[in-house]
N, C-alpha and C positions, 0 to 999 in steps of 0.2 A: 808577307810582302807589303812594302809602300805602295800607296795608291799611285803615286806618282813612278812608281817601278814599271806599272802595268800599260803605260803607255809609250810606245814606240815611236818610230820614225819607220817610215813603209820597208827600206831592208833590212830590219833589225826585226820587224815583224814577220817580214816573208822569211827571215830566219829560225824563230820562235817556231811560225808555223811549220814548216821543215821538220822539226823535233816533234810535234806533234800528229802521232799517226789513226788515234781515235779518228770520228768524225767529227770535222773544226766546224764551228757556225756561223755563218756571218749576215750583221746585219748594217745598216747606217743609219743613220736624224743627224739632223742637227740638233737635237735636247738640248734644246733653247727652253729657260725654266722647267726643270725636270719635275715631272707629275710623276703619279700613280699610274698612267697610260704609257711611258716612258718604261719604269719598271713590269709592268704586265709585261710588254714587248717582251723586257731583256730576259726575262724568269723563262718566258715561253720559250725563246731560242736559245738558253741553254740545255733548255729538255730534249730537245732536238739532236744534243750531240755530246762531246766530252769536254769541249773548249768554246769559248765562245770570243770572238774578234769583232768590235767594235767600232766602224770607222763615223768618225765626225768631221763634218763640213767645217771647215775653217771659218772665219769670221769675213775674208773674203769671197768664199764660193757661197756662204750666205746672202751677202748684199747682191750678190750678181744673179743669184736664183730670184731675188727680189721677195725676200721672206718678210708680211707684213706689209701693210697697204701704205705706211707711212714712211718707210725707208728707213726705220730705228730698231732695225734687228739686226743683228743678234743683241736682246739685252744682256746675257751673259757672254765674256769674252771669250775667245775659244781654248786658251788654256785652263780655264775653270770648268768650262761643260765636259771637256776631254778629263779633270780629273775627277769631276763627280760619277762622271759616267764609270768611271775606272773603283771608286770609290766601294760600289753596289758589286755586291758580293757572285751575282751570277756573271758576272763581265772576269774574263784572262786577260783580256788585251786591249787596248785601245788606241786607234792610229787616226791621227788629224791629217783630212784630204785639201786638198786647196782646187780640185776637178770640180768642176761643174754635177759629174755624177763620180761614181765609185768605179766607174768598170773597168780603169785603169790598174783600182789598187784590188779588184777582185779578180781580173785575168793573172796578177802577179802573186797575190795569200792562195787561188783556184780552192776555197771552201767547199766540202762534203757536201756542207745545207747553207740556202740563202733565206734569208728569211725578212720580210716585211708585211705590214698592217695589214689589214684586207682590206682597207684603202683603194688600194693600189689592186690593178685588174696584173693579172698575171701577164699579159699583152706590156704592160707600162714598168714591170720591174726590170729596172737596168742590172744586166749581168745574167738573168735568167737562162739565156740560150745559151752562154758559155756556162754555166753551171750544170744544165742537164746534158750537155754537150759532153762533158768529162764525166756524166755517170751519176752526176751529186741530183739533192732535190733543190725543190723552191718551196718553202711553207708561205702562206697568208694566212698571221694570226689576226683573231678579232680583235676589235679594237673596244676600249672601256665607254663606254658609251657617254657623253658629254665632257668628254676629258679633253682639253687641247690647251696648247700653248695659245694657239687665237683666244679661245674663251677664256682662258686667266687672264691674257691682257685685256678684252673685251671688260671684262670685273671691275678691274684694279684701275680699270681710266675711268669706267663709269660708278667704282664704288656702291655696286652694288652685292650684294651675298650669295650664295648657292641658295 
């Protein structure tokens, strides 16, 4: 399948998902500059289930999240982050949101397993209570330790190395 096949529009997903009766996974970012901490995520919450759904913040629910201290994010477009993200082998599906958060396009997929960083306090993941509300889990994977999209840009402005 084309990478570019594995991304949806939210009824064509909430269709996809439909057909899919394993346990679906779902997780969000914006993978703005996709690292190694980006893939950890995705690997993890494939493990998690049989499918995995993908939703990415649009280029607008980025700027309005106010991602980046300078106002010049998303460096990548959001058609390229939706296809790399699509491109990486644990990802089925990938749907671009233009919500503020997901819980719009996670009350409509209602995934098995939700799954974000452990960042994020179980209190602060949006969708959580409708997820265990229908039965599904919430995972909090670890996170790669020094890995971020702020510290790549942090590098690359200030030209310094790992």
């Amino acid at each position: 399948m084309s990478t570019a096949a594995k991304i949806l529009a939210a009824d064509a997903a909430a269709q996809w998902r439909r057909r899919h009766a394993g346990p679906v996974v779902f997780t969000n970012g914006v993978f703005d500059l996709l690292h190694v901490g980006h893939v950890a995520l995705l690997e993890a919450a494939r493990a998690e289930g049989g499918a995995l759904i993908v939703g990415v913040n649009s280029d607008a629910s980025v700027r309005r999240l106010n991602k980046g201290t300078r106002g010049d994010r998303p460096v990548v477009p959001e058609h390229e982050r939706a296809r790399l993200v699509a491109a990486l082998e644990p990802v089925d599906c990938v749907v671009v949101f233009d919500e503020d958060t997901p819980l719009a396009l996670i009350r409509r997929l209602r995934p098995d397993v939700l799954v974000k960083g452990a960042d994020y306090a179980r209190e602060a993941i949006v969708g959580a209570d409708e997820v265990e509300g229908w039965g599904g889990r919430v995972v909090r994977v670890p996170l790669v330790t020094g890995v971020s999209t702020t510290e790549l840009l942090a590098r690359l402005r200030g030209g310094t190395a790992r």
